[in-house]
C-alpha positions as CSV (number, residue, x, y, z in Angstrom):
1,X,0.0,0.0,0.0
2,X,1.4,3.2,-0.9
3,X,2.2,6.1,1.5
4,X,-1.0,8.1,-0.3
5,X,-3.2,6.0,0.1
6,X,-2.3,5.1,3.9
7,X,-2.8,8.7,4.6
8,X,-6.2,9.1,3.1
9,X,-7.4,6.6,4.9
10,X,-6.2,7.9,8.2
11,X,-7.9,11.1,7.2
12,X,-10.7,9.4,6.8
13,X,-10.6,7.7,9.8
14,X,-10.1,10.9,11.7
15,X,-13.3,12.3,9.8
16,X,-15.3,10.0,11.6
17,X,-14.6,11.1,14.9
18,X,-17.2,13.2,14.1
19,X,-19.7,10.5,14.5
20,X,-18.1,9.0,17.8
21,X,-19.8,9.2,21.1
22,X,-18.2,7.8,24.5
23,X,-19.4,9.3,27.5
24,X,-18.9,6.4,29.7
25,X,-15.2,5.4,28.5
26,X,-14.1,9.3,27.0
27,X,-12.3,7.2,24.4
28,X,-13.3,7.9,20.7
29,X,-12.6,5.7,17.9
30,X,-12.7,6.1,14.3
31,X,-12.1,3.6,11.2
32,X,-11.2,3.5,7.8
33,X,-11.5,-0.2,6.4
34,X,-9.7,-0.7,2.5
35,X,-11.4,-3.6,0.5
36,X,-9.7,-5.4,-2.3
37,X,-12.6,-4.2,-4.7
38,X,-10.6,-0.7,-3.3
39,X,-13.8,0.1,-1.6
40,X,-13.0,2.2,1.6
41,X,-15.7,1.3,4.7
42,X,-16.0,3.7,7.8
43,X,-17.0,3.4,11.4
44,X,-16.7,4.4,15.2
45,X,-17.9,3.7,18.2
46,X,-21.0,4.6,19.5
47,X,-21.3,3.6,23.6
48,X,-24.5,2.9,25.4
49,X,-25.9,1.6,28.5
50,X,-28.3,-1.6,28.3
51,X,-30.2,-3.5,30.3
52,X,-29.4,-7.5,29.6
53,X,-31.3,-8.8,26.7
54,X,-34.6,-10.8,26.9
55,X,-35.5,-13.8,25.4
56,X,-38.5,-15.3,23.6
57,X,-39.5,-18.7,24.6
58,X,-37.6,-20.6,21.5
59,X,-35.2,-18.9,23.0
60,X,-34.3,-16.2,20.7
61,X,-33.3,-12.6,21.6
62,X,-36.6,-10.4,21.7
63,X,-35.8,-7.5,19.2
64,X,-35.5,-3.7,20.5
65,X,-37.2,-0.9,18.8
66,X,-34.1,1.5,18.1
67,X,-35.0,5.3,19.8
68,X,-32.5,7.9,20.4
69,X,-33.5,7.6,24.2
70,X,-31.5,4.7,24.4
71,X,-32.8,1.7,26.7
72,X,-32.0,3.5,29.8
73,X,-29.0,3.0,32.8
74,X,-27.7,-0.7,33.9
75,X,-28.9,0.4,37.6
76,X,-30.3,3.1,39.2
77,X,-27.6,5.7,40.7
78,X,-28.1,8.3,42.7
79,X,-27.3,11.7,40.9
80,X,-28.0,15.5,41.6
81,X,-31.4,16.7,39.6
82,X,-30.9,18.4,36.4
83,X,-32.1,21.7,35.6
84,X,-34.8,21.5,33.3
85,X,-33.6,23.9,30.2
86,X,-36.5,26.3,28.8
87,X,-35.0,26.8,25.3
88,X,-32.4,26.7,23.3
89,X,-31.0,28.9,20.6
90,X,-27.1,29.2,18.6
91,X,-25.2,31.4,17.0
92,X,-26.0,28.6,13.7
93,X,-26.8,25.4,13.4
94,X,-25.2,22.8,10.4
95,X,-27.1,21.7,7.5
96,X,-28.9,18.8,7.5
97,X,-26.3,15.5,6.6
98,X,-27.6,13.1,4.3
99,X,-26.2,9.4,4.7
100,X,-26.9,7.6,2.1
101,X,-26.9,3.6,2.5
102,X,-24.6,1.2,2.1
103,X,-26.8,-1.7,0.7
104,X,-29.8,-1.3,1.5
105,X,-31.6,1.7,0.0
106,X,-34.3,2.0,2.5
107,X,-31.4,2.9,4.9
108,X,-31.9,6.1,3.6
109,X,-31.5,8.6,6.7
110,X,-30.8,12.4,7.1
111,X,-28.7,13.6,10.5
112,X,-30.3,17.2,11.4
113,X,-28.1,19.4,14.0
114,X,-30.8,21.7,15.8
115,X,-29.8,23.6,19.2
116,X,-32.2,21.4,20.9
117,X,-30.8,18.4,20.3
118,X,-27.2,19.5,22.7
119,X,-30.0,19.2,26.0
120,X,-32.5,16.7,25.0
121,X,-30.7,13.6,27.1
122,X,-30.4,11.4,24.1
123,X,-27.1,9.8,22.9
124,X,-27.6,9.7,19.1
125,X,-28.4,13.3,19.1
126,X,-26.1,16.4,19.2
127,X,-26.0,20.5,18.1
128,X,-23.6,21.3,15.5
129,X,-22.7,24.6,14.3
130,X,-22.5,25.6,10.5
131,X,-19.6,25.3,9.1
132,X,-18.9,28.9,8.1
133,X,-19.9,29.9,11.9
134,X,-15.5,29.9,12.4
135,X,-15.2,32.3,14.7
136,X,-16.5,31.5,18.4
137,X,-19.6,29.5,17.4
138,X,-22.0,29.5,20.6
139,X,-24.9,28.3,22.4
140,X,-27.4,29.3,24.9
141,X,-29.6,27.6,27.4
142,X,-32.3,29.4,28.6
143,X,-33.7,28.0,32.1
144,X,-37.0,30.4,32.3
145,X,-36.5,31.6,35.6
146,X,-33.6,32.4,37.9
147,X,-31.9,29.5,39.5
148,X,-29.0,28.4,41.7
149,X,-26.6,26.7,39.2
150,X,-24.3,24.3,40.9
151,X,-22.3,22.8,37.8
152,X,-22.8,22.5,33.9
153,X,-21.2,19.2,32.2
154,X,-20.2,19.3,28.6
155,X,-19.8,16.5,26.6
156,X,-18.7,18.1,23.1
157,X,-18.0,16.2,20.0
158,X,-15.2,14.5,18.9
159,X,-13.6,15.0,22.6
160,X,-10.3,13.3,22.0
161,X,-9.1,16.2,19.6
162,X,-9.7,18.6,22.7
163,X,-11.7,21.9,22.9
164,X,-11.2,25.5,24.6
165,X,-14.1,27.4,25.9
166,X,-15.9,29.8,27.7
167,X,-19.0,30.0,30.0
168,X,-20.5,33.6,30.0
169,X,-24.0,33.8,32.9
170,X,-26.6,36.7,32.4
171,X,-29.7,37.3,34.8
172,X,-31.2,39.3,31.8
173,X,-29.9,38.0,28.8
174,X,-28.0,41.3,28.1
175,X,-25.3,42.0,30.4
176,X,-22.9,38.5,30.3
177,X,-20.2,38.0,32.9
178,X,-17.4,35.2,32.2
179,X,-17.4,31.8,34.9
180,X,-15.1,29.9,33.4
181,X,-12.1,30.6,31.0
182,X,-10.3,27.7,29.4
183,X,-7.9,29.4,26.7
184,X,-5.9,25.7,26.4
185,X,-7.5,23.2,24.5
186,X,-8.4,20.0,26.7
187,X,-8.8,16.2,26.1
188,X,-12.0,15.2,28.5
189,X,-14.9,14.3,28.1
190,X,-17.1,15.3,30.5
191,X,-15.6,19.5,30.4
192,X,-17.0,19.8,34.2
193,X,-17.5,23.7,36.0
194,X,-18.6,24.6,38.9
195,X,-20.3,27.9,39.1
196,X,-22.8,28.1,42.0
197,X,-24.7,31.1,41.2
198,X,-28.1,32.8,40.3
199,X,-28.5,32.8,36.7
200,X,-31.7,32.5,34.2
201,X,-28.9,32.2,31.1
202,X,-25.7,30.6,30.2
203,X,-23.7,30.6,26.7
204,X,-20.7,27.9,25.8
205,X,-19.0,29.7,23.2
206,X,-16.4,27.3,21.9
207,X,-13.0,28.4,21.1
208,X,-11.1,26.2,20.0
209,X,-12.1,22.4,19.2
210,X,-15.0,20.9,16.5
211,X,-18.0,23.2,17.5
212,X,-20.5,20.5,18.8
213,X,-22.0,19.1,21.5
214,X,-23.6,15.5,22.1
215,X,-25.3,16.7,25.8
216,X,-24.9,19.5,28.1
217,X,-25.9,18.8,31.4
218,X,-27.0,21.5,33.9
219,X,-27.4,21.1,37.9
């Protein structure tokens, strides 16, 4: 294999980090497979939590209807309450992604990006800016009311190639004040801050990093 065509693939590979989403193990993996028909065939991995599979009678697996909720936690832990978010708007939001199947045409399926999708608790869901939004893309969660916010927990995409950001809190949604600063870009996954304050309003603007985020969790 020639030194071309070893590099396109790991690009390619790389490009599907994208895609990847590992909250549980913060480890992201992408894949580029070449074929001997020099077909090239992508992955990554895509963690979950599952409850042990059930079984019919004949003793076949029972089939599971596929959501974005997932099929919930293996056990019940005890956690802080989340703030329920109001609404949520960004600075822009990507165009819709058409994958088109690799078989099977009624595979068929179209990714959308919306601001909603960064709070809505799903894993096979996230916000992603437009491309052309290069300069500080951001987004805002707005919690209705004023509350005490203890922590926010950000779980951005493609973690492993690290992000910098900033956390800006308004009362009114005019005057911001910065919480937390990270200039560095980091390799986490979650990007955990503590503010504990009164806010109705917080923004991520992301500096540095691929501008999207799988969940962002606020206590």
């Amino acid at each position: 294999m020639d030194k071309k065509t070893i590099e396109k693939l790991i690009d390619t590979a790389l490009a599907q980090l994208d895609f990847s989403y590992a909250p549980y193990s913060g480890f992201n993996v992408g894949a580029a497979l070449l074929a001997k028909n020099q077909a090239v065939y992508t992955g990554c991995n895509i963690e979950n939590a599952a409850y042990t599979p059930k079984n019919n009678e004949d003793g076949t697996i029972r089939p599971v209807e596929l959501t974005m909720d997932g099929v919930g936690a293996l056990k019940k832990v005890k956690s802080d309450k989340k703030i329920k978010i109001d609404t949520v708007y960004a600075s822009s939001i990507e165009v819709p992604l058409k994958i088109e199947p690799m078989k099977d045409p009624t595979c068929l399926r179209t990714e959308y990006f919306v601001p909603s999708f960064a709070v809505d608790g799903a894993n096979g869901s996230r916000w992603m800016s437009a491309a052309e939004d290069s300069i500080n893309p951001w987004i805002v969660a707005d919690l209705g009311t004023v509350k005490k916010v203890r922590r926010s927990e950000i779980y951005f995409v493609r973690p492993t190639a690290g992000h910098a950001y900033v956390i800006e809190a308004s009362i009114d949604g005019k005057v911001w004040q910065e919480f937390a600063v990270h200039q560095d870009r980091k390799m986490c996954s979650p990007h955990t801050d503590v503010l504990n304050k009164r806010f109705r309003y917080l923004r991520i603007k992301i500096l540095k990093g691929v501008p999207g985020i799988w969940e962002w969790n606020i206590y």
